[in-house]
Biotite code that builds the C-alpha atoms (Angstrom):
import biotite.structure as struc

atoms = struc.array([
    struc.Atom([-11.099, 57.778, -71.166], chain_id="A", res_id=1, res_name="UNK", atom_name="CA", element="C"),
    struc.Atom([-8.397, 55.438, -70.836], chain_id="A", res_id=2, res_name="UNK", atom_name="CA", element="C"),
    struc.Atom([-7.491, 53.642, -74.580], chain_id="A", res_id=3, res_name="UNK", atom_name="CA", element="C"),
    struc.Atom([-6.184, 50.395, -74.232], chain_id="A", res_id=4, res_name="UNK", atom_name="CA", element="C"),
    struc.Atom([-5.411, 47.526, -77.537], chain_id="A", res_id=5, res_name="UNK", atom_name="CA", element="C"),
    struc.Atom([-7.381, 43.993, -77.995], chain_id="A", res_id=6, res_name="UNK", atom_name="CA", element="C"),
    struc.Atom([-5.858, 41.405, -80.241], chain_id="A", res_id=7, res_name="UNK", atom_name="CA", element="C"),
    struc.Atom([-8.598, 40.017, -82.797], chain_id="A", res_id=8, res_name="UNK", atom_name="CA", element="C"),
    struc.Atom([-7.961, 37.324, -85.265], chain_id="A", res_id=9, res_name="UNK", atom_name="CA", element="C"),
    struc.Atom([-8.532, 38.890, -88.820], chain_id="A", res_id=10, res_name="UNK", atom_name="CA", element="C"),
    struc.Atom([-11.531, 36.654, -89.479], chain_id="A", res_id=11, res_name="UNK", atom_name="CA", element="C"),
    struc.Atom([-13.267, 38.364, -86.220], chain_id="A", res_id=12, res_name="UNK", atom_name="CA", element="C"),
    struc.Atom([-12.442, 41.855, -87.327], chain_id="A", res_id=13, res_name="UNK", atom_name="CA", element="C"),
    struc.Atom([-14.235, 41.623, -90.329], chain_id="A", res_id=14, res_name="UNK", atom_name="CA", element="C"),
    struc.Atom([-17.019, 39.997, -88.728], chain_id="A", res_id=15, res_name="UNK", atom_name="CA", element="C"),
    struc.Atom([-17.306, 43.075, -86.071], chain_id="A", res_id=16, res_name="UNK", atom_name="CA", element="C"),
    struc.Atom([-17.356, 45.382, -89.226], chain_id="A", res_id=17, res_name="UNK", atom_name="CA", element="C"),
    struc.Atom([-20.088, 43.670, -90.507], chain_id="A", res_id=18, res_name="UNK", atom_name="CA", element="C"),
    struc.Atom([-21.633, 45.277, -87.657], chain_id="A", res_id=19, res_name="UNK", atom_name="CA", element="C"),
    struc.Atom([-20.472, 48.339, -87.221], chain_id="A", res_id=20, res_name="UNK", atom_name="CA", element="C"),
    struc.Atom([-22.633, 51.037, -88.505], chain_id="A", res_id=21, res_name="UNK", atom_name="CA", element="C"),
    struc.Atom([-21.456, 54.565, -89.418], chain_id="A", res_id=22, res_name="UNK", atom_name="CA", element="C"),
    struc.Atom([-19.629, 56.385, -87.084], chain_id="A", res_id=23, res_name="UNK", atom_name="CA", element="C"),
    struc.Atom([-20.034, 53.653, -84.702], chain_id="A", res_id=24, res_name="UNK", atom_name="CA", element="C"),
    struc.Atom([-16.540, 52.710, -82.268], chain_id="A", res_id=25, res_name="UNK", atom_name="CA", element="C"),
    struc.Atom([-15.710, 49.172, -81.417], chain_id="A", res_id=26, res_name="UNK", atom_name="CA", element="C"),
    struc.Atom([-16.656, 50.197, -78.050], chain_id="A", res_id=27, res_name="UNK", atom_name="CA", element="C"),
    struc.Atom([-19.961, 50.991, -78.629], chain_id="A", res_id=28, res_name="UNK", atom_name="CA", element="C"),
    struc.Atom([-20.372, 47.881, -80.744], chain_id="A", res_id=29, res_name="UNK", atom_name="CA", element="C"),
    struc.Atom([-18.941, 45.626, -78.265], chain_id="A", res_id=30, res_name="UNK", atom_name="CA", element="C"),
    struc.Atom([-21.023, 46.879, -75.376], chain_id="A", res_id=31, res_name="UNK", atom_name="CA", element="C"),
    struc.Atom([-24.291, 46.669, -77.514], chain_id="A", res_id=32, res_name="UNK", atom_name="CA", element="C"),
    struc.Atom([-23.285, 43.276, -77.601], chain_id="A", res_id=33, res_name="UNK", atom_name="CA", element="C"),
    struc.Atom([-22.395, 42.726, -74.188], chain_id="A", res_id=34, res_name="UNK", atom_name="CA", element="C"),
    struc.Atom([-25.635, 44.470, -73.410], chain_id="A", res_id=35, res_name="UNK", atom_name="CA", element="C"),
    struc.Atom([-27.394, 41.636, -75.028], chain_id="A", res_id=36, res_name="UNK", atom_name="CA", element="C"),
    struc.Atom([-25.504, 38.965, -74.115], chain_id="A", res_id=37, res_name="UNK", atom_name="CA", element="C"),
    struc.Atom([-25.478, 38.330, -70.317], chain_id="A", res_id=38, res_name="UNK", atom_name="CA", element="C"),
    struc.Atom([-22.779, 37.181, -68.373], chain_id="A", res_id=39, res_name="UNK", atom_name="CA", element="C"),
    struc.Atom([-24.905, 34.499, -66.771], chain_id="A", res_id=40, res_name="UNK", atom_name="CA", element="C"),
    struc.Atom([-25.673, 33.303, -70.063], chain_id="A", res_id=41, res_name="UNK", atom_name="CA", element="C"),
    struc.Atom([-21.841, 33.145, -71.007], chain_id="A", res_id=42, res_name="UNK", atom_name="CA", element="C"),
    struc.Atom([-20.995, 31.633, -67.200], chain_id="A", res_id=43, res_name="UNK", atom_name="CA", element="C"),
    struc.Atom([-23.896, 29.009, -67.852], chain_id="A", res_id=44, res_name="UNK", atom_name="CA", element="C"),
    struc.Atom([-22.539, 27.572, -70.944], chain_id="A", res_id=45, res_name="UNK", atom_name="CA", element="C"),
    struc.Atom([-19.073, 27.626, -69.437], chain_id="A", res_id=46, res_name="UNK", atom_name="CA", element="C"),
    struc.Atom([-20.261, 25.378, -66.355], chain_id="A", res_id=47, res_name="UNK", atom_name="CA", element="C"),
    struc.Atom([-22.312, 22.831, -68.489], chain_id="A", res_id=48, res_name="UNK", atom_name="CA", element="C"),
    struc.Atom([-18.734, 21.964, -70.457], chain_id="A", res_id=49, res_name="UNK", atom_name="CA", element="C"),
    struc.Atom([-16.890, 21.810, -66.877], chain_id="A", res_id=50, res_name="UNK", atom_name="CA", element="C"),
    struc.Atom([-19.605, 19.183, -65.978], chain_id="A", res_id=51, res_name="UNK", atom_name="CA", element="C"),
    struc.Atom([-19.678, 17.629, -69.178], chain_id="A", res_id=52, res_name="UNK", atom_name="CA", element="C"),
    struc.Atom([-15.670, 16.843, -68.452], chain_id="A", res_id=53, res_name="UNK", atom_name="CA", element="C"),
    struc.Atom([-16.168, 15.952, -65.304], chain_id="A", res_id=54, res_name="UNK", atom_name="CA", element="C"),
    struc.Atom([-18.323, 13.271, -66.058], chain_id="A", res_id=55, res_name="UNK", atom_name="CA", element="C"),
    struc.Atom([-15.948, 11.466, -68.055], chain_id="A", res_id=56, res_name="UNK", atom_name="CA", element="C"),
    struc.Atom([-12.912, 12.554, -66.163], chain_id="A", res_id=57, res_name="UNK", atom_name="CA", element="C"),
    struc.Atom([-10.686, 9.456, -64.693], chain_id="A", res_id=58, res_name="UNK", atom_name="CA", element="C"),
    struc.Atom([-7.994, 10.496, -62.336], chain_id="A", res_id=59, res_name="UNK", atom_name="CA", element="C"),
    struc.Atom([-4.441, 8.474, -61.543], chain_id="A", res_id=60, res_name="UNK", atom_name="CA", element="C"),
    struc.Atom([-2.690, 7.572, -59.104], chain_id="A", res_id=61, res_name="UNK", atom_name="CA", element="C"),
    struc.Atom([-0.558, 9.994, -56.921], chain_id="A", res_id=62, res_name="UNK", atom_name="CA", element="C"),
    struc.Atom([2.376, 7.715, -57.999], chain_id="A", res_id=63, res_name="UNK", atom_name="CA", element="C"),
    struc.Atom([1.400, 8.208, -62.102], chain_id="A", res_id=64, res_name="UNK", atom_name="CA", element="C"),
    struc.Atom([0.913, 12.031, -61.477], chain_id="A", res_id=65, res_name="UNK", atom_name="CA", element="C"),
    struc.Atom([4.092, 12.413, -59.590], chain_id="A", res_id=66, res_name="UNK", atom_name="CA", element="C"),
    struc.Atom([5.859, 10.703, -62.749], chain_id="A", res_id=67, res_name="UNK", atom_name="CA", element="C"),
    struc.Atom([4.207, 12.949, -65.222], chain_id="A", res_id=68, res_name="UNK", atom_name="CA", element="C"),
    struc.Atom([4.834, 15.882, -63.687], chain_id="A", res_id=69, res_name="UNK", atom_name="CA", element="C"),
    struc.Atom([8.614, 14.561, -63.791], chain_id="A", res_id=70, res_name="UNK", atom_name="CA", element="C"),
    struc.Atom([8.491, 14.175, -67.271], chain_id="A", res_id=71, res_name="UNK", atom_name="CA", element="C"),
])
C-alpha cells in the first residue's frame, strides 16, 4: 500500500487521538469516519452555503470588473 503525508493542524491531531483506540492507524480511523459520514451529506451542506451566497450576491459592471482585475 502506497503511504502518502496529510497536513493536520495540531488542534485536529489531538482531536483524532481522542479517537483512536489501541493499535488503531489513522487510516482506519479516518475511514470509520468516512464510513459514517456520507459524501452526500458533506456535498449537501456545501450546496446550501453556495445558495445561501448566491442569494445575496450583487454583481458589477463589466467596466468595474475589468478595473479590478487591473488593480
Amino acid at each position: 500500500m502506497a503511504m502518502t503525508t496529510i497536513s493536520l493542524q495540531r488542534h485536529t491531531k489531538e482531536r483524532l487521538d481522542d479517537y483512536k483506540m489501541g493499535n488503531m492507524t489513522y487510516d482506519e480511523l479516518l475511514n470509520i469516519f468516512m464510513e459514517k459520514v456520507t459524501i452526500e451529506d458533506i456535498s449537501d451542506e456545501h450546496i446550501k452555503e453556495h445558495y445561501e451566497r448566491l442569494s445575496t450576491f450583487s454583481g458589477v459592471t463589466k467596466e468595474e470588473f475589468k478595473k479590478r482585475m487591473r488593480t
